[in-house]
N, C-alpha and C positions, 0 to 999 in steps of 0.2 A: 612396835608395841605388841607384847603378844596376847594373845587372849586367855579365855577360860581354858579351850582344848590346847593351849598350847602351841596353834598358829599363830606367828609373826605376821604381820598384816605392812610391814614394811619391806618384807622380801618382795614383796608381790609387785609387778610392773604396773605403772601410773595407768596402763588398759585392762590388768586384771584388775585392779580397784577399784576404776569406773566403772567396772562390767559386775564386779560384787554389789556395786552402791546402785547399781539398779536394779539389779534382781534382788537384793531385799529391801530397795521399797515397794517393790510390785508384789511378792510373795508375803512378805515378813519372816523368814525364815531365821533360825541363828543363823549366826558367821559358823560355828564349828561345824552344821552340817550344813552349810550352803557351798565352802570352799571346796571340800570331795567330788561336790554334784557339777559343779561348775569345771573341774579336773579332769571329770569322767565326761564333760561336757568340750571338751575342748577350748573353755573362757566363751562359749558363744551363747548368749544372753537367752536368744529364741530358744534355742534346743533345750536350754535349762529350767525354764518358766513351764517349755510345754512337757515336760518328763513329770516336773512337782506339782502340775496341775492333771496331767492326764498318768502319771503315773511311769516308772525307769520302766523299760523291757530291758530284752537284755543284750549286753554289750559283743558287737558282733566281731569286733577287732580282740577283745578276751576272751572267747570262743573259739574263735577260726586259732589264735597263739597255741590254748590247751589244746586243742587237738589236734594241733603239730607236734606240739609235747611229746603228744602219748601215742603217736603213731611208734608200734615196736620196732625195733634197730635189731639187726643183726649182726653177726660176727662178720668178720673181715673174710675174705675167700679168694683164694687166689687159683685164676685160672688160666689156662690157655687158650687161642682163637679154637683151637680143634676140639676143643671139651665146650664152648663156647658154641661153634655150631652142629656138635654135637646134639647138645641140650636144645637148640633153638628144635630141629630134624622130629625130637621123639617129643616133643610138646604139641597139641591138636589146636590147629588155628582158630581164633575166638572167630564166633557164626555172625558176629555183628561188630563195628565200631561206632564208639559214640566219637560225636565230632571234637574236634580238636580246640577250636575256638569260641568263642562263648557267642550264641546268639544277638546281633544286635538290632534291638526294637526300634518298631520306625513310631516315633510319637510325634501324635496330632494331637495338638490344645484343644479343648473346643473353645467356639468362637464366640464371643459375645451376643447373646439371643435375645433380640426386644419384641415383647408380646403387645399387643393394640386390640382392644376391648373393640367390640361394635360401638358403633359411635349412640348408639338407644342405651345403650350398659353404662355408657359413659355421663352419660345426661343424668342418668339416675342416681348415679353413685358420687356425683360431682359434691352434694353436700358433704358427703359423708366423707370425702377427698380432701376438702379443704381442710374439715374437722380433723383430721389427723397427720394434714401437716400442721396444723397449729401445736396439738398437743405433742407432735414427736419434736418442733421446735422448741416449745418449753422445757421439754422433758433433755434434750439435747442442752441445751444452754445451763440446765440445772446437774446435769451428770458430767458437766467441763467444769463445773466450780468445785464440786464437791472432790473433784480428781487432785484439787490442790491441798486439802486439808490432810494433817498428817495420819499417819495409820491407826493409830488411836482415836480419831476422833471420825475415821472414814466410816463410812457404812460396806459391809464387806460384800454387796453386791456389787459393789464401785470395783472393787478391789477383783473380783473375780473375771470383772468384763474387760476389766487394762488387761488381765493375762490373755483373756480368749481372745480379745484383739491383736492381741502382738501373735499369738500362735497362727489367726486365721490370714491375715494382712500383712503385706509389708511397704502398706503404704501408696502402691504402684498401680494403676489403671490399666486393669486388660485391655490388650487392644488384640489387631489380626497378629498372624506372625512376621509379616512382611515389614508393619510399621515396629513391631518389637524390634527387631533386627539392626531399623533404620535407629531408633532410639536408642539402642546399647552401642552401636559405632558413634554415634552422637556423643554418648556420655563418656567413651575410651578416649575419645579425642580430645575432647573438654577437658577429661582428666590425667593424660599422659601428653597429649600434644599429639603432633604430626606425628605418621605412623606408615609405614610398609606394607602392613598387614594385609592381605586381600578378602576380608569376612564376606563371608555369600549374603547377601541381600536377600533374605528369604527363611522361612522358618525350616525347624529341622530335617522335616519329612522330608522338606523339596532338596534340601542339602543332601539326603542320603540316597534318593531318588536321583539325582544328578551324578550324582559318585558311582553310584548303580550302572545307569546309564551308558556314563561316559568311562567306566573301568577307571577310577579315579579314586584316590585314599581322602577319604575325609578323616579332617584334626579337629575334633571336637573338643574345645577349650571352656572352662567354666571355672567361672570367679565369683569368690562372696568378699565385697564390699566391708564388711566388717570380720575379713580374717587377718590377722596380725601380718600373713606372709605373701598375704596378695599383691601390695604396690610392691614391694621388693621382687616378686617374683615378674608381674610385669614387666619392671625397671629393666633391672638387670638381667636374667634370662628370656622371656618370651619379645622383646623388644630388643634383644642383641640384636648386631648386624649379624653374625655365624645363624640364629635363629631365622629372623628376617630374609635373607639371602639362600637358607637352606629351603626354605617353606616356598618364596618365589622362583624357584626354578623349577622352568616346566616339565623338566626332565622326571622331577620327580613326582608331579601329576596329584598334588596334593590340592584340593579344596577346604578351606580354613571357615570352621562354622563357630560362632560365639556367641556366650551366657553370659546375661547376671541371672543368680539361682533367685535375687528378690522376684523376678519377673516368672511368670505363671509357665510359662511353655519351658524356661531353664529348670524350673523347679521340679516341673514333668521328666525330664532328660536324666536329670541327676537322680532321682529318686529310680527310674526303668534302667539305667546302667551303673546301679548300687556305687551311687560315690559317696566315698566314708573320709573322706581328707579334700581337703583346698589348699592352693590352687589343683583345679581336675583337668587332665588330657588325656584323651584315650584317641586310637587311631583304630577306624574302619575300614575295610574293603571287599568287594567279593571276595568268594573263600569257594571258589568251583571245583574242588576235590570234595570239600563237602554239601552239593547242592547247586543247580546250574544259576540257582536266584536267590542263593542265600549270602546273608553280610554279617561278617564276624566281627568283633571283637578282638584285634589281632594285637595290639599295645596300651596298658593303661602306665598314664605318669599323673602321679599323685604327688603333692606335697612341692616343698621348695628342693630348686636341686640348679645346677650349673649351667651356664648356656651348650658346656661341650658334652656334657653327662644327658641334655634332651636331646640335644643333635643325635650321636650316636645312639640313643634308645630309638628315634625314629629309622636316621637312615638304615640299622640293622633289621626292623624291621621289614621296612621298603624292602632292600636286599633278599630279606627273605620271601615274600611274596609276590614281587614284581614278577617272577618268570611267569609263574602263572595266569595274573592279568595278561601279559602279552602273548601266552597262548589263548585267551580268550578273543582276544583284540583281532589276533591273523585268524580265528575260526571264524570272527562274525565277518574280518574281512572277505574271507573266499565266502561266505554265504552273502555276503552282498553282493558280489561282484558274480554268483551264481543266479542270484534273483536278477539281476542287473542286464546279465546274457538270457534270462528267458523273458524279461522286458522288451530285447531288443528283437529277439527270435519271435516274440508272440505279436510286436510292433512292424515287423517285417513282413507275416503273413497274414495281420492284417491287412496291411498297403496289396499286399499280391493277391487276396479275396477281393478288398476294395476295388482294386484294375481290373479282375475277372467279373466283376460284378458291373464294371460299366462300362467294359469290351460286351458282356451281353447283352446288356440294355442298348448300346447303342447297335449292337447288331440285330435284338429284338426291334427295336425303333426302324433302323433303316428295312427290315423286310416288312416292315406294319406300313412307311410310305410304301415302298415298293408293289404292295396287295394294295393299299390305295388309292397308288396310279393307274394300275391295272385294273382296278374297278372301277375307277373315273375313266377311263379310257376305253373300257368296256362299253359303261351306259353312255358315253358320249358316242360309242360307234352304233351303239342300238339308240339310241336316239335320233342320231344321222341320218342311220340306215330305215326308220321308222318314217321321217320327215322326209325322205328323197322316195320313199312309197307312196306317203302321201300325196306330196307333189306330181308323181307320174299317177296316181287318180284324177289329182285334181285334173292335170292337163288333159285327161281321158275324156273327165267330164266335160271339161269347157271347149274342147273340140268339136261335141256335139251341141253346143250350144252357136256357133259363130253362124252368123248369114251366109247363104252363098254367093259367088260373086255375081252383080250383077251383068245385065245383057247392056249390049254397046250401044243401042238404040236408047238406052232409059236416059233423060235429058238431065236429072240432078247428079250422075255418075261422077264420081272422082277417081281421076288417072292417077296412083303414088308409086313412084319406083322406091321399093325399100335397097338399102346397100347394107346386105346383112353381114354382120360380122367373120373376121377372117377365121375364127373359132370354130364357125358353125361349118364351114367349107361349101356354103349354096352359094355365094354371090350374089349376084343383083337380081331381085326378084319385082316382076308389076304387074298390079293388081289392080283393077277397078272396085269401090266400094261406094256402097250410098252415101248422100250427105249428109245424112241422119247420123252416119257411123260416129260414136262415141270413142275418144282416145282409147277408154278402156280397152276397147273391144278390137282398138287397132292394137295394140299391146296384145290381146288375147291370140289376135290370129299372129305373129311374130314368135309367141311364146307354143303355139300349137304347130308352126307350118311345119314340122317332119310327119307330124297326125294329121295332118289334112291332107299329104301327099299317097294318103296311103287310100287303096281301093276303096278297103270296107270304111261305111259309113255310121255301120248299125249303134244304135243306142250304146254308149260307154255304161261303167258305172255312174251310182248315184255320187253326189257331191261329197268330198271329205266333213265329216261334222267338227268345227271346233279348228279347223285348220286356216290360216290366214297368208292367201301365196304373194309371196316377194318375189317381182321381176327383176332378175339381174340383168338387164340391160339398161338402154338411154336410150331415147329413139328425139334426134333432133334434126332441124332440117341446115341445108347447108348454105346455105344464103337467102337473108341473113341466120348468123348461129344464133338457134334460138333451141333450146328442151322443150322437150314436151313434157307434161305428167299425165299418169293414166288415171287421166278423169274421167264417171260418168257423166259429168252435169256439160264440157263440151262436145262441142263434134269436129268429126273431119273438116266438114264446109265451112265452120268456122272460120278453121285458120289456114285450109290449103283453097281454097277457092275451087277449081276447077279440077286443080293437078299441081302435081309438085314433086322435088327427090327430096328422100330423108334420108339419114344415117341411123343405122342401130351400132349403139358400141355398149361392150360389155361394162358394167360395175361390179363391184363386191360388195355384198349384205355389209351392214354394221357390225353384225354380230362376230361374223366371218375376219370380217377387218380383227375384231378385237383377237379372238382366236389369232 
């Protein structure tokens, strides 16, 4: 049926017509100038509502055409290799190149931001909270009904906010990008079925970041939902097995990142790597002739095309860039394997510091006892030597203190033959002493007799102050065996009667013993 301008409105395919019949009810535009816009639109609904409400710019695909046009052409010239590098010889080398491959941006979505009032703001403002979700509930429920009435009888703010909705919205819930990711393999699969495909879990930064990393091509795929050529192109090319089978093989070190352009973070992607047709693939990789951290742009495939027409667009260009990732790959090789050897070189002279450091310490240690033995062995020989002074005062002193022996007439006299020890080299010595005499005092004269044998009698010195003497002997009698101790409280007469023989035998101090 044709129109006023002369469009047929039966050529048009049952998807251009539902996509006319809803852009003017949403616009009210004619058919004669709405089918142009929609033309120059690609049949895609959104682009066409937001051009007639925000107004056409201009067409970048009839631009970039004319100015291929008009790039001026030359005559034909025919040359030889030797006028060929002739010419190259007398031409002055350009002082700069610009890079070869088009920069590819790393896009981050932002992330869904939720703000929290102080909980005193919230108190306050809580009437006033309710109060407008009441009236945006009403106002909501009244601007869904009036969305039905026909365009003649709508109120044309109704009409202006379906378009600013459809331009601003498509419907979809930002989320992070991770769950995005997780939600567009969810919807490919629901919508195509089981699938090969290995899409990176993850949004696109970290895709490119990853590819970066690991010197790996990222295939950046992006599909719109409402393009005529997208399930076909799924179907039949990006779902082939030549497809499939090309993209999982590792040899070819591809990482597969995917879009729906409805979702916020594809929308981002597509818009910073100007895609102007669907189905969109373009292929990423470092590009280290231009930049030791820069990622190019090395392949874009646009539109619908054959599973062996994508193959070879990628592998050729795989082929042409792989040399170079794998000289990046053996450069960071030998610089690992160079960090890796002063790892092992700085790991080594640590241990050989670490052993020199506790060959010192134990040999600082063993001469710190060594000074410590020698200083305890020091003060124990000065102290020794302090204490065997003492004792030869004491014995000085208490020589001059012992009775002399009594005379043979005196009637309470006690006869004792001592059996002095084989140590002392006197033998058997006898002596008469009173019966008053106190063991003590027989112990003193036993502990004194090489000082009593001596001439001089004269006053020793005074008594050791603070000094406490130990007899090393035992003085007991021989029948029956009995010790004595050197007490002052008994006496000789006590326990020898008249006369007696005793033994001295040598003991060792306590302390000596422990020593």
């Amino acid at each position: 049926m044709p129109t006023d301008a002369g469009f047929d409105l039966e050529q048009l395919s049952a998807s251009q017509q539902e996509a006319l019949q809803q852009y003017a009810d949403v616009t009210g535009q004619e058919i004669k100038d709405a089918i142009p816009l929609l033309e120059r639109s690609q049949w895609n609904v959104q682009i066409a509502i937001a051009k007639f409400f925000d107004g056409e710019g201009p067409d970048l695909v009839a631009e970039a055409q004319a100015a291929h046009d008009s790039i001026p052409r030359t005559d034909a010239r025919h040359e030889t290799l030797h006028d060929t590098l002739l010419d190259a010889d007398l031409q002055p080398l350009p002082t700069s190149r610009r890079p070869r491959t088009e920069l590819a941006p790393r896009v981050v979505p932002p992330g869904p931001v939720i703000y929290r009032s102080p909980f005193l703001v919230t108190i306050l403002f809580a009437p006033f909270q309710m109060g407008y979700k009441i009236f945006a509930g009403i106002f909501r429920s009244l601007f869904y009904f009036l969305s039905f009435l026909p365009r003649s009888l709508r109120p044309r703010f109704v009409t202006t906010s379906i378009g600013k909705g459809l331009r601003q919205t498509s419907g979809r819930r930002v989320t992070l990008p991770k769950e995005t990711a997780q939600r567009f393999r969810h919807d490919f699969e629901e919508e195509y079925g089981a699938h090969g495909l290995p899409f990176f879990e993850g949004g696109h930064a970290q895709a490119l970041d990853a590819a970066k990393n690991d010197l790996k091509f990222l295939l950046t795929i992006l599909i719109s939902p409402e393009h005529d050529d997208t399930e076909s192109f799924v179907r039949n090319t990006l779902l082939s097995p030549e497809v499939v089978n090309f993209i999982n093989d590792p040899a070819n070190n591809i990482i597969v990142w995917g879009g729906n352009v409805l979702d916020s973070e594809a929308y981002q992607v597509a818009k910073e790597y100007s895609c102007l047709k669907y189905p969109f693939s373009c292929l990423v990789c470092l590009t280290p002739k231009e930049g030791s951290a820069r990622m190019g742009i090395v392949k874009r495939l646009a539109g619908p095309m054959s599973p062996e027409s994508y193959v070879a667009g990628l592998q050729n260009t795989i082929t042409k860039h792989a040399p170079d990732l794998n000289g990046v790959r053996e450069e960071r090789a030998v610089q690992a394997m160079s960090r890796n050897l002063r790892s092992q070189q700085d790991s080594a002279y640590e241990r050989s510091l670490a052993l020199d450091r506790e060959r010192a310490r134990q040999k600082k240690e063993a001469a710190a006892a060594a000074a410590a033995a020698e200083k305890r062995a020091r003060e124990e020989a000065e102290t020794a030597a302090r204490l065997q002074e003492q004792r030869q005062k004491w014995k000085e002193w208490r020589a001059t203190t012992i009775a002399p022996e009594p005379d043979a007439q005196e009637k309470d006299a006690v006869r004792l033959a001592l059996n002095m020890p084989a140590s002392s080299g006197v033998g058997r010595v006898i002596r008469r002493f009173t019966g008053t005499t106190t063991l003590e005092e027989l112990y003193a004269f036993v502990e004194c007799y090489e000082l009593l044998q001596q001439e001089s009698r004269e006053k020793g010195p005074e008594r050791p102050m603070g000094y406490k003497h130990q007899y090393r002997f035992r003085i007991a009698s021989v029948m029956p065996k009995e010790a004595f101790e050197p007490s002052e409280a008994t006496t000789i007469g006590e326990k020898m009667g008249r006369g007696g023989s005793l033994v001295v035998e040598d003991i060792v101090p306590e302390d000596e013993e422990d020593d």
